[in-house]
C-alpha positions in Angstrom: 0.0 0.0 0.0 1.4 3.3 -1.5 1.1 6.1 1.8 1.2 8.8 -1.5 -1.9 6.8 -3.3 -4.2 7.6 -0.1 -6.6 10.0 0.6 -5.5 12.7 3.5 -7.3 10.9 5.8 -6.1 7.4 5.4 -2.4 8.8 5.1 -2.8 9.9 8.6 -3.8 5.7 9.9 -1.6 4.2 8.0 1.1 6.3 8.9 0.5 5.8 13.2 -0.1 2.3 12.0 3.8 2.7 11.0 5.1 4.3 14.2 3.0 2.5 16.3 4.4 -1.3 14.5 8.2 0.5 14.9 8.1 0.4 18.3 8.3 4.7 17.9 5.5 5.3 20.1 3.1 3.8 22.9 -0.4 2.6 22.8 -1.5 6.1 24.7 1.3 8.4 23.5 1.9 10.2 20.2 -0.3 12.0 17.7 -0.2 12.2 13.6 -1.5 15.0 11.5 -1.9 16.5 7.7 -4.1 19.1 6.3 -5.6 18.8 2.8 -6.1 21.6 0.1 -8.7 22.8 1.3 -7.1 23.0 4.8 -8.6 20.8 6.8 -6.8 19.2 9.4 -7.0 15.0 9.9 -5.4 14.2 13.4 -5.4 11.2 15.5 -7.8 11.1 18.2 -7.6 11.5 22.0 -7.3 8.9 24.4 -8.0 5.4 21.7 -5.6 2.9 21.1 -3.2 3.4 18.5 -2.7 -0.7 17.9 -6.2 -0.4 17.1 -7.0 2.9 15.2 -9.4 3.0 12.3 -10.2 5.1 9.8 -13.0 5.9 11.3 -11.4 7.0 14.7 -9.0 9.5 12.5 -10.8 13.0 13.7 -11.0 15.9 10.8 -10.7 19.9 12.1 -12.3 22.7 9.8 -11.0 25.7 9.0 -13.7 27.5 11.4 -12.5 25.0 14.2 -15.7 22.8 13.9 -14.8 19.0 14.7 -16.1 15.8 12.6 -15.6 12.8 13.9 -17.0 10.2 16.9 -13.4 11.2 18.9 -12.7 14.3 20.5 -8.9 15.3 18.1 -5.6 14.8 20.1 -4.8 17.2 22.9 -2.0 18.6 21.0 -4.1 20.0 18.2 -2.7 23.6 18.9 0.4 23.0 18.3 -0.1 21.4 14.9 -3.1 24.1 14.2 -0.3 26.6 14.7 2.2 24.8 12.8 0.2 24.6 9.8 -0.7 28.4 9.9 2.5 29.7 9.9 4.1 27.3 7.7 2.6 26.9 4.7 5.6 24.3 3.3 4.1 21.9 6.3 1.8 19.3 5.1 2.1 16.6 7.5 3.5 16.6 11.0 4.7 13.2 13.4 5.0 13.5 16.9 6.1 10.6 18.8 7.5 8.9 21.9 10.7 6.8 20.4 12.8 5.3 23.6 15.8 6.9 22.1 14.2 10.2 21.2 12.7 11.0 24.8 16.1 10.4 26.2 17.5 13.2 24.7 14.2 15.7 25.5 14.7 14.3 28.7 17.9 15.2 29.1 17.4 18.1 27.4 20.6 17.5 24.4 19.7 18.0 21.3 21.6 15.0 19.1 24.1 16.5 17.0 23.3 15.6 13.1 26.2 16.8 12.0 28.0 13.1 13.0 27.1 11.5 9.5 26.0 12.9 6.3 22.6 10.8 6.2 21.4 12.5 9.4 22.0 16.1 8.6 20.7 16.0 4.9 17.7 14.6 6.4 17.0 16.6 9.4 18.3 19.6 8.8 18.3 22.2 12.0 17.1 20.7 14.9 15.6 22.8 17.7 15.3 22.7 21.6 11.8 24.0 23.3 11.1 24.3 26.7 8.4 22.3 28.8 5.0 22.9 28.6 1.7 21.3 30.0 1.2 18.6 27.2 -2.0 20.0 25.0 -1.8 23.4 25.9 -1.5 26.3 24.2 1.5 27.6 25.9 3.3 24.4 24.2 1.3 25.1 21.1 3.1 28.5 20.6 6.8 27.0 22.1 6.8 24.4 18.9 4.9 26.9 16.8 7.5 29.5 17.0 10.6 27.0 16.5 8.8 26.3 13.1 8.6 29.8 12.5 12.4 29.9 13.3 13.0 27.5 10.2 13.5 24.1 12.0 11.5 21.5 10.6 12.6 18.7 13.4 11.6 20.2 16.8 13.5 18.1 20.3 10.6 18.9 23.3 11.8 19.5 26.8 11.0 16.1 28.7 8.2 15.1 26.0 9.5 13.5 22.8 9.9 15.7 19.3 8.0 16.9 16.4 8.4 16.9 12.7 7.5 18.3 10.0 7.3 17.7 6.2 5.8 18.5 2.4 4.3 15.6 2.1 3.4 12.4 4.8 6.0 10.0 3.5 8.9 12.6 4.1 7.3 13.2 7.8 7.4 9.5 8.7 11.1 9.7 7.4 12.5 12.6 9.4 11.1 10.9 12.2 12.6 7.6 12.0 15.7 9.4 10.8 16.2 11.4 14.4 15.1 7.8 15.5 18.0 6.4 14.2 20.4 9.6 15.0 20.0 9.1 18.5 20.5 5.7 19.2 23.3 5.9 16.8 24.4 8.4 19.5 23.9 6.2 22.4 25.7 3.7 20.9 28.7 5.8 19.9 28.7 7.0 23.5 29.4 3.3 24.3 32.4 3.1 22.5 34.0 6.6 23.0 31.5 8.9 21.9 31.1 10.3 18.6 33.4 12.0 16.5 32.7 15.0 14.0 34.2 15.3 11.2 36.4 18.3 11.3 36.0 18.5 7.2 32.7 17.3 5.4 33.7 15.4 2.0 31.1 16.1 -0.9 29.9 13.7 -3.1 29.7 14.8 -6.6 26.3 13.9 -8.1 25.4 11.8 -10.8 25.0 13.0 -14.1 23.5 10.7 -16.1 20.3 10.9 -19.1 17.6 9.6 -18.3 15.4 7.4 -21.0 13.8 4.3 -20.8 15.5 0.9 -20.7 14.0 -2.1 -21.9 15.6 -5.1 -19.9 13.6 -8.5 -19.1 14.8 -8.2 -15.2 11.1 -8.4 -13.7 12.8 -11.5 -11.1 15.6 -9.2 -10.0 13.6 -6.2 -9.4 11.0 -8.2 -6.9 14.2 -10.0 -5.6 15.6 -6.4 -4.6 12.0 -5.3 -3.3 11.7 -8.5 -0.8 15.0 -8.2 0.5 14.6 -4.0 1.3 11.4 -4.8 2.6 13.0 -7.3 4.5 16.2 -5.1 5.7 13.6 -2.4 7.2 12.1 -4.9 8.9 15.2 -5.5 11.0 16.4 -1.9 11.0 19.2 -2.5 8.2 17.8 0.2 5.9 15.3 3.0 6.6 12.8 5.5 4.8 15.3 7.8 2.6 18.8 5.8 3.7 20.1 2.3 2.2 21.0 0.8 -1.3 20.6 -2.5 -2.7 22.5 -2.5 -6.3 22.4 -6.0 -8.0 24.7 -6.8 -11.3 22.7 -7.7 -14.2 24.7 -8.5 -17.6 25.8 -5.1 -18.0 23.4 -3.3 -16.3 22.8 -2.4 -12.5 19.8 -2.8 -10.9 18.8 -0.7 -7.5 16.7 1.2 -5.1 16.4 5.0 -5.1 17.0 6.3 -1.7 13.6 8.6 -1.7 11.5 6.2 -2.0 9.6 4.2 1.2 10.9 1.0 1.6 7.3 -0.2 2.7 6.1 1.3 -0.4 8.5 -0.1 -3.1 7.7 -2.2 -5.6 9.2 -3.7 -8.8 8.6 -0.3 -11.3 10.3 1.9 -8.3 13.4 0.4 -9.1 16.1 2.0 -10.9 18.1 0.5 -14.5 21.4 2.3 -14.7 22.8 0.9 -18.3 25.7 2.1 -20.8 25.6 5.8 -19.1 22.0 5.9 -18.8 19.3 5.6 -16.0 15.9 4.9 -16.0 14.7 7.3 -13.2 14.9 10.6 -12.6 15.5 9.6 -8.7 18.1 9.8 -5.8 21.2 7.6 -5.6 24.1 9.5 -4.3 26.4 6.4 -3.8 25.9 5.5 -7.8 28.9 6.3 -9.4 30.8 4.0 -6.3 28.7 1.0 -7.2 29.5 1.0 -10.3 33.4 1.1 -9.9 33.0 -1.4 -7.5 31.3 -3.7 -10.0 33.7 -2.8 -13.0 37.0 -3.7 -10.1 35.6 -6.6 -8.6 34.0 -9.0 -11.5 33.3 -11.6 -8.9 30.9 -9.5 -6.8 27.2 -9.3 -8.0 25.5 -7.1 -4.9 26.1 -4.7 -3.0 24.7 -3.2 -0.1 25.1 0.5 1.7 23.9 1.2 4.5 23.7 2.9 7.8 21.9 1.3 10.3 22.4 2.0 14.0 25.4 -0.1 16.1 27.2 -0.3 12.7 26.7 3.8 12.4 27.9 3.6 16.5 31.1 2.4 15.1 31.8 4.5 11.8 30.3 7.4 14.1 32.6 6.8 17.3 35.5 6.2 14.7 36.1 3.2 16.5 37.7 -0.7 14.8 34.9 -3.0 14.5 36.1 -6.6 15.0 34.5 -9.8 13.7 36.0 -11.8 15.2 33.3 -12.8 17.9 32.2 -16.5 16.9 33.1 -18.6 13.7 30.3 -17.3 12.0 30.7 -13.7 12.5 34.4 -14.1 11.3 34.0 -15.9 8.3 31.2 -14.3 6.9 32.8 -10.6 7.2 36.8 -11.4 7.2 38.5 -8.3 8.8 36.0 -5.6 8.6 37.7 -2.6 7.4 37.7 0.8 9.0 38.3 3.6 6.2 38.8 7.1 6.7 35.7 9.8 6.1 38.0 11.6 3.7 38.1 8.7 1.6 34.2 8.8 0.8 35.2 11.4 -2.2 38.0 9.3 -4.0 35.6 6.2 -5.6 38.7 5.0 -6.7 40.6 4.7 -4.1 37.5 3.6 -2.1 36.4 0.9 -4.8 39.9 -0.4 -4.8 40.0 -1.7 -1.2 37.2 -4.6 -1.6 37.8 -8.2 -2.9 36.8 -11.7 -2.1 38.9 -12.0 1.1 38.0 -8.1 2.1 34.3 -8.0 1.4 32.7 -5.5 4.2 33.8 -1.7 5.1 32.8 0.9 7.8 33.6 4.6 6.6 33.9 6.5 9.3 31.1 9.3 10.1 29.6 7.6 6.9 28.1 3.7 6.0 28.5 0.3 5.7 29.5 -1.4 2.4 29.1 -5.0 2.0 29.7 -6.5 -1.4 28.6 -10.4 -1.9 28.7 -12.7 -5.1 24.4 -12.5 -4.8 21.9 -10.6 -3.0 21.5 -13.4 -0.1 25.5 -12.9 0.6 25.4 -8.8 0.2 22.2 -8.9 2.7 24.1 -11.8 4.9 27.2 -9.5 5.8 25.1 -6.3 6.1 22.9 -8.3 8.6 25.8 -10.1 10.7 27.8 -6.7 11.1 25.0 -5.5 12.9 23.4 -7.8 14.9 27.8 -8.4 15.6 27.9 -4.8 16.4 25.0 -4.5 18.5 26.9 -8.0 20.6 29.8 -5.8 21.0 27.8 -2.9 22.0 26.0 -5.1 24.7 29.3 -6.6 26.2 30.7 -2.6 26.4 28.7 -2.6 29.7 30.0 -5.4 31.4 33.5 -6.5 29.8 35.7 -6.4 27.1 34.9 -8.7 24.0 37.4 -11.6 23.8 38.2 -12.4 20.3 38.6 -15.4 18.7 42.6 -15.4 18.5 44.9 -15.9 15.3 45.3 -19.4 15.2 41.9 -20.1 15.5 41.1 -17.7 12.5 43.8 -19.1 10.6 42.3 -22.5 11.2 38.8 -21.4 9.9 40.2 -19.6 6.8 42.0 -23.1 6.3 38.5 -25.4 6.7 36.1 -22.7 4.9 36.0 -20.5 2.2 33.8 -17.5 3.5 32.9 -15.5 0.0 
């Protein structure tokens, strides 16, 4: 189900439906807005379960203030009222209750986006605001006037945040973006803290005409759906961050970075073939997968990604070592850890991966895993973080205690890991 195919109204369920299944809010706590042409407001209701919402229970506000609807509208109508008035680029607001969000309103820190690339192109500014009495309108004109001030990702004062957005899909995004910021955070804090980048390296955009591409790759497109769908699902990939790209004869296959993972299917994905593409869409790391294929003919799939205890690493600027069990080891080899700066040279980057080196962490940046199929790209993304998350865990009681070299060297003898 397409979130940008829906009516107003139903954008507004399914998208609580979303926060509510991703663990980003309680069964009480939370509330999810947008306002139509005509500029009515559709906002959760007060008080009902949000497992349970239907579209009936989604309330609409007039213009005039007049309520329709068998709910009385969240308590923190002002604030998105206000919003809405003021801002006339806001079409859809998100406020939640994410474990790792209220930490930071609760200690009153606003996570610093500036730690990787993905978070600050995403969030932009983020704002503080001080307390208020939940659903007044003191709070209502406190997050009001930190829209006004430009910030479109507000951090509330022992409360949770707010978002904003254009459109409902880009709402849910920012939100599971600052999500993902700050328990990248926490987990960077675990290993050192994080580390900012004293000099941000650009990446040059793709150039490339785009014109349609007639392939017969229908199998490899739904294979690359299934396995993004299945990445969100364990927090691998997220709304607007992570690539699949999949060799096929000479053409690559892959997902655009704007669209919903939830939402994908087969026609979203991307052809890039003899300099051309076959979507005007979003894939910044393009130009790297495809050095990487024309270096390394034995991989067929690549992943990048940035998803949380992996992003604790490349943020904390901090050695990851696979070494935990068998498994871990000969699956990923000796992770590499690559400097930020090297995120602009695809050439030297693209040179450091081969059968025996098949996994990287840039620092402040992603995760690359390359693999001779999907299953083996989507293998090593998945064991480097559930591995980092392991080593995360152990921080707080002891030291991890590798597997030592004769014991590697004894696997590398008995298995062949790519």
């Amino acid at each position: 189900m397409n979130i940008k195919e829906l009516s107003v109204k139903e954008q507004v369920l399914l998208a609580m439906q979303r926060v509510y299944s991703n663990a980003l809010t309680t069964t009480s706590g939370g509330n999810i807005s947008a306002i139509d042409e005509r500029g009515h407001i559709f906002i959760t209701p007060s008080g009902i379960d949000k497992g349970r919402l239907t579209i009936e229970d989604i309330v609409e506000v007039l213009p005039d203030g007049k309520i329709i609807g068998k709910h009385a509208p969240s308590m923190e109508l002002p604030f998105h009222s206000n919003i809405y008035r003021t801002c006339k680029d806001v079409k859809a607001i998100v406020h939640a209750h994410a474990p790792a969000v209220v930490a930071y309103a609760c200690m009153r820190i606003i996570p610093d986006s500036s730690c990787a690339r993905v978070y600050e192109e995403k969030l932009g500014k983020i704002a503080d605001s001080r307390y208020a009495l939940p659903g007044s309108l003191k709070l209502g004109d406190i997050v009001m006037s930190k829209f006004e001030e430009g910030a479109r990702t507000v951090m509330m004062d022992n409360h949770g945040a707010t978002v904003g957005a254009a459109d409902m899909q880009s709402a849910l995004a920012k939100y599971e973006t600052l999500d993902q910021l700050c328990s990248t955070l926490f987990n960077a804090r675990a290993l050192g803290g994080a580390v900012i980048p004293k000099q941000k390296t650009e990446l040059e955009k793709s150039q490339y005409p785009v014109c349609r591409i007639d392939a017969n790759d229908k199998a490899i497109r739904d294979e690359i759906c299934d396995f993004i769908k299945r990445a969100y699902a364990n927090k691998l990939v997220g709304s607007g961050w992570g690539t699949l790209a999949v060799r096929d004869g000479n053409g690559i296959l892959f997902n655009c970075e704007d669209d919903s993972p939830l939402d994908m299917n087969s026609d979203d994905v991307a052809r890039y073939q003899d300099g051309k593409i076959s979507k005007d869409k979003k894939c910044r790391y393009l130009d790297l997968i495809i050095k990487i294929f024309q270096k390394m003919p034995q991989a067929n799939a690549i992943f990048i990604s940035m998803p949380s205890a992996i992003m604790g690493f490349a943020v904390a600027n901090y050695k990851f070592d696979a070494r935990l069990i068998p498994e871990s080891y000969l699956m990923l080899k000796d992770v590499q850890r690559l400097d930020h700066s090297i995120i602009g040279d695809f050439d030297a980057l693209s040179d450091k991966f081969s059968t025996t080196a098949p996994v990287a962490i840039v620092d402040n940046e992603c995760i690359i895993t390359v693999g001779k199929n999907i299953t083996k790209a989507f293998d090593r993304l998945e064991v480097s973080d559930y591995s980092a998350r392991s080593v995360i865990m152990a921080k707080a009681v002891a030291e991890i205690n590798p597997i030592d070299d004769d014991e590697v060297k004894e696997i590398d003898e008995n298995f062949n890991g790519w």
